[in-house]
Structures are given as structure tokens and as C-alpha cells.
SEVEXTOR-833081 format. One record per atom (N, C-alpha, C): residue in one letter; atom name; x, y, z; residue number from 1. Coordinates in steps of 0.001 Angstrom, whole numbers. Example, Ala and Ser with C-alpha at 12.3 -4.5 7.8 and 13.67 -1.06 7.14 Angstrom:
<pts>
<'A','N',<13190,-5690,7800>,1>,
<'A','CA',<12300,-4500,7800>,1>,
<'A','C',<13200,-3300,7800>,1>,
<'S','N',<12850,-2250,7080>,2>,
<'S','CA',<13670,-1060,7140>,2>,
<'S','C',<12900,30,7870>,2>,
</pts>
This chain:
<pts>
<'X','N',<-45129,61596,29965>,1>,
<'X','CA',<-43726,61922,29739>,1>,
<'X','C',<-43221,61152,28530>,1>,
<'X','N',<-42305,62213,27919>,2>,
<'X','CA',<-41937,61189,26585>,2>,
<'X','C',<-40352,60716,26851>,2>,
<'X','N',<-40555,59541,26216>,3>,
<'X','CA',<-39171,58790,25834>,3>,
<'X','C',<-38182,59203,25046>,3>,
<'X','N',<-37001,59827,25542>,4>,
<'X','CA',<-35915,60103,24726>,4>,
<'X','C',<-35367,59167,23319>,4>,
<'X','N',<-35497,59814,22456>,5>,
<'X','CA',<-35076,58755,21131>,5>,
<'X','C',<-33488,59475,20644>,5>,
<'X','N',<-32828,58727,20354>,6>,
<'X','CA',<-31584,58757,19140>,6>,
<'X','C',<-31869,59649,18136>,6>,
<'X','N',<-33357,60138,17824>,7>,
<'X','CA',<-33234,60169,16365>,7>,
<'X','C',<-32648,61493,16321>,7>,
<'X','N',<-31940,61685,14838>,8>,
<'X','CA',<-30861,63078,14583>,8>,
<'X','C',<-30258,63098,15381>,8>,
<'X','N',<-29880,61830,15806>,9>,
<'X','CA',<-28324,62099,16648>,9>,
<'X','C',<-27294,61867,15166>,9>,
<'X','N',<-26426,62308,15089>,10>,
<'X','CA',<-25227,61711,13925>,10>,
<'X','C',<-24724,60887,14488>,10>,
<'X','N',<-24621,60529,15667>,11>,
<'X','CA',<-23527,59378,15980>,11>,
<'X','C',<-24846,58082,15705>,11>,
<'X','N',<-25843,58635,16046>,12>,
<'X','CA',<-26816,57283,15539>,12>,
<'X','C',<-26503,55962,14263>,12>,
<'X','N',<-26421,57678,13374>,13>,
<'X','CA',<-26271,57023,12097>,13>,
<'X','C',<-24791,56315,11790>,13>,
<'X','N',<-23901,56677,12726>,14>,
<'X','CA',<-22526,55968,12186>,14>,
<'X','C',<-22636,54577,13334>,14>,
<'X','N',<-23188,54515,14056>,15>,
<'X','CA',<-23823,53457,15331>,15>,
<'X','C',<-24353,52164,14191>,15>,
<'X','N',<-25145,53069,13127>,16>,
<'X','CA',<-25948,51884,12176>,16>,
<'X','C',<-25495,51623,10981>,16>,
<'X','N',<-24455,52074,11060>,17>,
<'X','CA',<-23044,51783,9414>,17>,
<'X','C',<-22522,50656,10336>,17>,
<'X','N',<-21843,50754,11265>,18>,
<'X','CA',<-20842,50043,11678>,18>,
<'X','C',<-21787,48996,11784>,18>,
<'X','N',<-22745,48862,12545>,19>,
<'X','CA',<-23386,47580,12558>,19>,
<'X','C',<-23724,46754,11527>,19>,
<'X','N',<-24222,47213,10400>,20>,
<'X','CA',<-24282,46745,9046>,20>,
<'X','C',<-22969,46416,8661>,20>,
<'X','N',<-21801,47117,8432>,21>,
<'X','CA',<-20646,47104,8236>,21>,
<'X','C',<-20248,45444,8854>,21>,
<'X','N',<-20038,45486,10225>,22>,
<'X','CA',<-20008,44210,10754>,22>,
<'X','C',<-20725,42853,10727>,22>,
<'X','N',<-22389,43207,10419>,23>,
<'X','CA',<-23028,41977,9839>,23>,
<'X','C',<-22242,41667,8520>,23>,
<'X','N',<-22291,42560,7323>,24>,
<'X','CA',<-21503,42077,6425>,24>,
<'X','C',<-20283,41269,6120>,24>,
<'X','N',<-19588,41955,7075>,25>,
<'X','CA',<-18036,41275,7114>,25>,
<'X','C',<-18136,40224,7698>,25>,
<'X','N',<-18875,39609,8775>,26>,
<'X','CA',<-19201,38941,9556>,26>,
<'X','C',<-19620,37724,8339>,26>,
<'X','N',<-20959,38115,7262>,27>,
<'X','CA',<-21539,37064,6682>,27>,
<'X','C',<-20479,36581,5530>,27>,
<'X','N',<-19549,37820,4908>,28>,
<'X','CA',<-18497,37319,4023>,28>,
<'X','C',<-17354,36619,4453>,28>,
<'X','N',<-16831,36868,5792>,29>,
<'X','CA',<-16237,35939,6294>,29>,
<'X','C',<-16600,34204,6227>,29>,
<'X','N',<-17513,34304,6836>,30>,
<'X','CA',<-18522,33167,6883>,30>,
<'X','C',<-18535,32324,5419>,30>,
<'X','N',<-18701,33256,4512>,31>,
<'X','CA',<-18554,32723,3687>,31>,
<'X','C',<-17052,32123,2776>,31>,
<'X','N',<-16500,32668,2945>,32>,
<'X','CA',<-14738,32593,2530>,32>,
<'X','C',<-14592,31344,3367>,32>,
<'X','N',<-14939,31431,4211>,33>,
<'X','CA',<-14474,30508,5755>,33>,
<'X','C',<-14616,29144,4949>,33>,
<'X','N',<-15556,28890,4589>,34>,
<'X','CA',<-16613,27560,4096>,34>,
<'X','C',<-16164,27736,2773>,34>,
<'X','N',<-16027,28380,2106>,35>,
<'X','CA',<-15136,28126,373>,35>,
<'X','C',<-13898,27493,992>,35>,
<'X','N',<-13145,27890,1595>,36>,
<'X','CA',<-11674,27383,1573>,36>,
<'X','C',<-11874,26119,2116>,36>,
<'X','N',<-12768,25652,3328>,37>,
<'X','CA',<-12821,24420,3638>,37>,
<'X','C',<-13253,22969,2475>,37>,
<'X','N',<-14305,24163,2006>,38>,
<'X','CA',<-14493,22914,1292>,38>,
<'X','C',<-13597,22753,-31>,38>,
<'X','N',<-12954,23318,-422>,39>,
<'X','CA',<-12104,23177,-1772>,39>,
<'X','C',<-11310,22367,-752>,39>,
<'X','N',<-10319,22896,340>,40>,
<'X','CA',<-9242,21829,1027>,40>,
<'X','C',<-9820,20496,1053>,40>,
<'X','N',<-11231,19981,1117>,41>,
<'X','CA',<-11858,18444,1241>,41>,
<'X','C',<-11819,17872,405>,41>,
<'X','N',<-12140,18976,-802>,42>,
<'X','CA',<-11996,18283,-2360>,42>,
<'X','C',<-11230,17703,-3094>,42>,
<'X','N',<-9606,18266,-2218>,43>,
<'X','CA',<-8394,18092,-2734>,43>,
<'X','C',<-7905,16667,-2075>,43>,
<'X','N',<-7087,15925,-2475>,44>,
<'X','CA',<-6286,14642,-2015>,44>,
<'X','C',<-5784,15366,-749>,44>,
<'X','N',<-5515,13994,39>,45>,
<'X','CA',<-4705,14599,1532>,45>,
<'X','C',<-3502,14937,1075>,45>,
<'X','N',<-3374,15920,1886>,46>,
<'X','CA',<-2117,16553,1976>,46>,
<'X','C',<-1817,17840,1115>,46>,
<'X','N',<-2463,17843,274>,47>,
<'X','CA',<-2555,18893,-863>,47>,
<'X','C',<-3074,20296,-481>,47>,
<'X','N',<-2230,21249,-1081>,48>,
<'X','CA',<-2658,22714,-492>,48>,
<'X','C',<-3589,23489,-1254>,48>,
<'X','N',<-4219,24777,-1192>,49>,
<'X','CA',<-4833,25313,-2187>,49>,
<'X','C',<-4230,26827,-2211>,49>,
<'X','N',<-4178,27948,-3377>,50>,
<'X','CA',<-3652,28899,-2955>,50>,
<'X','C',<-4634,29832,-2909>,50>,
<'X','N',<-4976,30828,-1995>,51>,
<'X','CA',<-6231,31630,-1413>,51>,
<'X','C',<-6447,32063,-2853>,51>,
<'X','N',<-5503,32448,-4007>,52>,
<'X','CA',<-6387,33315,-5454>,52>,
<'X','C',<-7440,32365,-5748>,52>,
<'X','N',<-7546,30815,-5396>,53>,
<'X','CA',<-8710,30523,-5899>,53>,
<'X','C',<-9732,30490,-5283>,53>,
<'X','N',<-9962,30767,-4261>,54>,
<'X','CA',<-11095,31294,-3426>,54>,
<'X','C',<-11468,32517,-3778>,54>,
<'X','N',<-10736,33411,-3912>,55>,
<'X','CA',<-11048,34978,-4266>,55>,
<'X','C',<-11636,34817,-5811>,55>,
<'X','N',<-10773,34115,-6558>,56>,
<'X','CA',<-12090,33807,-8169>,56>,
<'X','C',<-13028,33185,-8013>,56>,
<'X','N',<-13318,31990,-7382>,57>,
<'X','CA',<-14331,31445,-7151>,57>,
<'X','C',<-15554,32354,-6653>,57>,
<'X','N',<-14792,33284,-5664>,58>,
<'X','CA',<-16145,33953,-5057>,58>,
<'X','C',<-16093,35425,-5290>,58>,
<'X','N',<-15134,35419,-6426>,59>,
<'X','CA',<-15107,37512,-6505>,59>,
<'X','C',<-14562,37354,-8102>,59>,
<'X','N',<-15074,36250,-8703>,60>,
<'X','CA',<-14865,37339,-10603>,60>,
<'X','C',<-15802,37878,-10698>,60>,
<'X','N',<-15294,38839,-11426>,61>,
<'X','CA',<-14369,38993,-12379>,61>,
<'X','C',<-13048,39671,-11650>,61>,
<'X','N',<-13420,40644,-10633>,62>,
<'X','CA',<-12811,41332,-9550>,62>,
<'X','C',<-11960,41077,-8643>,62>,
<'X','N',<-11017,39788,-8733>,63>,
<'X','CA',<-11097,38837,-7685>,63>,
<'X','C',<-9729,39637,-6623>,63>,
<'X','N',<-8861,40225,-7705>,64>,
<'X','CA',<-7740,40859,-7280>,64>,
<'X','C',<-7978,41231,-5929>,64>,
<'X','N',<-9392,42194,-6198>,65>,
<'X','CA',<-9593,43584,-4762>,65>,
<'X','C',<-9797,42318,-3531>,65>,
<'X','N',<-9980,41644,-4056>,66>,
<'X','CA',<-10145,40708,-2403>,66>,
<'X','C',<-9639,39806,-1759>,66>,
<'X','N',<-8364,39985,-2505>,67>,
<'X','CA',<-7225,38786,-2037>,67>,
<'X','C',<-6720,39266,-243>,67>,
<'X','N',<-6861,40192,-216>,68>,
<'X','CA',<-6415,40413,1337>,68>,
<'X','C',<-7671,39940,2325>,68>,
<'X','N',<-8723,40203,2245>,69>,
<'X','CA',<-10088,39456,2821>,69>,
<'X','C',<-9736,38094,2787>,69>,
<'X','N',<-9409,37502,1552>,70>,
<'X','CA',<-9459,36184,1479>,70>,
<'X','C',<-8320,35693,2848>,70>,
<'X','N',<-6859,36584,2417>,71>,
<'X','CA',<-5820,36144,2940>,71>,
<'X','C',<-6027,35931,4456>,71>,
<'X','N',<-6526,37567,5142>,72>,
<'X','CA',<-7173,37569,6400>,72>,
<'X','C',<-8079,36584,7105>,72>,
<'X','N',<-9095,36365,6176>,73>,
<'X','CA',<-9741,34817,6829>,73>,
<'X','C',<-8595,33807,7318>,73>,
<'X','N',<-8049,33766,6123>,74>,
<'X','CA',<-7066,32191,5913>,74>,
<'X','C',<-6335,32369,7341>,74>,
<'X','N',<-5629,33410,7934>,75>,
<'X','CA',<-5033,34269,8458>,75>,
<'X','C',<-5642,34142,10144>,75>,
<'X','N',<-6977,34496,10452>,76>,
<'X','CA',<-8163,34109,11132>,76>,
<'X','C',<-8196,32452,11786>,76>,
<'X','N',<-8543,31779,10370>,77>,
<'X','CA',<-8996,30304,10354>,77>,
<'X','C',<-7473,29636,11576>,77>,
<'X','N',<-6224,30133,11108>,78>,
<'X','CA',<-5430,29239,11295>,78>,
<'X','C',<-4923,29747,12591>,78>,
<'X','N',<-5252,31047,13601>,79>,
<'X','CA',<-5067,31056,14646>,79>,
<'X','C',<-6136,30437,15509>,79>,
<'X','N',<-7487,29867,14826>,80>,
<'X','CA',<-8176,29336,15806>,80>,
<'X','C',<-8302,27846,15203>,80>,
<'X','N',<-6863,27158,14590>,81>,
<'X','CA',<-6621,25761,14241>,81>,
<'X','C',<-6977,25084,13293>,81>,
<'X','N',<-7774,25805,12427>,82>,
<'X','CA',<-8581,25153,11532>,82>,
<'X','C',<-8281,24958,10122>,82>,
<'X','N',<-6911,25720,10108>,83>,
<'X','CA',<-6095,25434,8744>,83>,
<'X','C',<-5119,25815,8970>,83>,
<'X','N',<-3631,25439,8270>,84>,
<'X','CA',<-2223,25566,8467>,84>,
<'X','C',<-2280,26618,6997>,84>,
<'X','N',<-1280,27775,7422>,85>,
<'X','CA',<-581,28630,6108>,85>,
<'X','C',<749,28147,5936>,85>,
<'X','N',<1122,27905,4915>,86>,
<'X','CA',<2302,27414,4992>,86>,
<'X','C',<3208,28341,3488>,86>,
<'X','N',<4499,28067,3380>,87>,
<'X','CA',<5503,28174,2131>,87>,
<'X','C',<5795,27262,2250>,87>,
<'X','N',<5990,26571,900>,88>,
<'X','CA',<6956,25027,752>,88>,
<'X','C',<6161,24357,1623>,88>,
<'X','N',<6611,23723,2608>,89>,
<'X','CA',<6525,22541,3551>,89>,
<'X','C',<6776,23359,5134>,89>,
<'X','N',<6660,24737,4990>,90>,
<'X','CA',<7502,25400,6687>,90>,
<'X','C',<5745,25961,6915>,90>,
<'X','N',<5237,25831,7943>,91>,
<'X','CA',<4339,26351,8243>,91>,
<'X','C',<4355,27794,8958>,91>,
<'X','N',<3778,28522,8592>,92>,
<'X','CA',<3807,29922,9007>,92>,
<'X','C',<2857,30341,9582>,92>,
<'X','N',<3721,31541,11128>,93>,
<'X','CA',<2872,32009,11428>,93>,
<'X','C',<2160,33175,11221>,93>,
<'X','N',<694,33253,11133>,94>,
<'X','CA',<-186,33984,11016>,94>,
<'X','C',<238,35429,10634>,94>,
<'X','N',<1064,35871,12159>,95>,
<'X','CA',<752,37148,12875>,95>,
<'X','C',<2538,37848,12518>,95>,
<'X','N',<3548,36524,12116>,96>,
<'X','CA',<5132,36961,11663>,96>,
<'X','C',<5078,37309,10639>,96>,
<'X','N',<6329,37984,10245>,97>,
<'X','CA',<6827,38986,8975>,97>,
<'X','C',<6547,37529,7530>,97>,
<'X','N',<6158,37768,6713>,98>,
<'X','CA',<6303,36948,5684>,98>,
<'X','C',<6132,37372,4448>,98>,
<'X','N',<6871,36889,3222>,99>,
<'X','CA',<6796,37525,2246>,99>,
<'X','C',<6961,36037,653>,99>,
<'X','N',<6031,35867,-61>,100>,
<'X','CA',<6092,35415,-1033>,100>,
<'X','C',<4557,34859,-955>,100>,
<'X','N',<4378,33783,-1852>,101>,
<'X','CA',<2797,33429,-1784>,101>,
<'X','C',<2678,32404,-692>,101>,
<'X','N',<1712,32363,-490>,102>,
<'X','CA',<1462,31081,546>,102>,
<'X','C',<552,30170,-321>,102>,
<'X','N',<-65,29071,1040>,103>,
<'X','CA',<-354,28287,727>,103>,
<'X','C',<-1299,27887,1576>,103>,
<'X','N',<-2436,27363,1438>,104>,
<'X','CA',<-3552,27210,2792>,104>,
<'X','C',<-3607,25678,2642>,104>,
<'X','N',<-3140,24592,3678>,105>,
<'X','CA',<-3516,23455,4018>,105>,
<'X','C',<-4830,22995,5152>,105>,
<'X','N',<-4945,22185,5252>,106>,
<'X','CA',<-6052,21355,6524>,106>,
<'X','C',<-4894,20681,7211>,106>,
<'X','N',<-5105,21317,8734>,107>,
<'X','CA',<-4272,20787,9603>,107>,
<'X','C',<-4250,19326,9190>,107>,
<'X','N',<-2791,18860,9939>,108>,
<'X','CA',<-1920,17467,9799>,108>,
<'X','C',<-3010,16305,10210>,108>,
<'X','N',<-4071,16798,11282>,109>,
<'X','CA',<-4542,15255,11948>,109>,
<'X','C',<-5623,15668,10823>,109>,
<'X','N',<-6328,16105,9858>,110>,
<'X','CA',<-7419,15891,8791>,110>,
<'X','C',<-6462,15468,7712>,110>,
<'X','N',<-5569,15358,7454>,111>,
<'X','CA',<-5083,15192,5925>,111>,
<'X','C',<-4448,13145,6114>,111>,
<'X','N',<-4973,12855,6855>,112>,
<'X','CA',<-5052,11100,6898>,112>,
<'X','C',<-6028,10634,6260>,112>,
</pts>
């Protein structure tokens, strides 16, 4: 008796986009994740960085198309504590209405 296979199914093939799709995003995350940390280490305490330089650092010449990836990490990072978004000195949340540039810090107890 033979074993039923997937193959020429079409949903197969969108089964194996998305998965690729998600390793990817998964490994560029990963990577954004670890640019922003380490530029925030590099910097004096207390000092912020603004996500465009993560997106040049890791997307010239192009860097524009990926400022929302970038932002989204930053976005990500700081609902699971690991960095403050802030304007000025007001820290912002993530997931509320906001509008002008931000600013990505290292939470208050790392910047001693």
C-alpha cells in the first residue's frame, strides 16, 4: 500500500512560502534585534539611538524600505522589556496612537 504524499497539492506549495517566509523574518528579526542592542551598549548611559540608524547600518543603500521592520522590532523588543521607545523623555507605548520620530533607549535599570 502506498503512502499518501502532498505532492501537487497547491496548498503545499503556499504551506512552503510561508514557512520560508517565517524562517526569514524570524532570522532578520534576530538580526535587527542584536544591531539595536548593541549600538544602545556602545552609546554612554542614558543615551538614545534613532531606529534610521539601524536600518542604514543594515539596509544601504535602501535603508528607507525598512524603517517599519526596523520600527516593528523596536516595537516587539519593548513589549517583552528589553528596550524603552520613547519622544523627548515620555516613554511610549508600543501598541498607542503616536506620531513624530522616536527614539529607542535600554531600559532605566541598564543605563547605570
Amino acid at each position: 500500500m502506498r503512502t499518501p504524499t502532498c505532492e501537487g497539492n497547491p496548498g503545499n506549495d503556499l504551506i512552503k512560502k510561508k514557512i520560508l517566509f517565517n524562517f526569514i523574518f524570524s532570522r532578520m528579526s534576530a538580526r535587527i534585534s542584536q544591531a539595536i542592542l548593541d549600538l544602545l551598549h556602545q552609546r554612554a548611559p542614558g543615551k538614545s539611538i534613532c531606529p534610521s540608524e539601524i536600518a542604514r547600518q543594515l539596509f544601504s543603500p535602501d535603508w528607507r524600505e525598512h524603517m517599519e521592520e526596523v520600527r516593528q522590532v523596536a516595537f516587539d523588543m519593548t513589549r517583552a522589556g528589553e528596550i524603552r521607545v520613547t519622544q523627548g523623555d515620555d516613554e511610549i507605548d508600543p501598541d498607542g496612537p503616536m506620531k513624530g520620530p522616536i527614539r529607542l533607549r535600554l531600559p532605566k535599570n541598564e543605563n547605570a
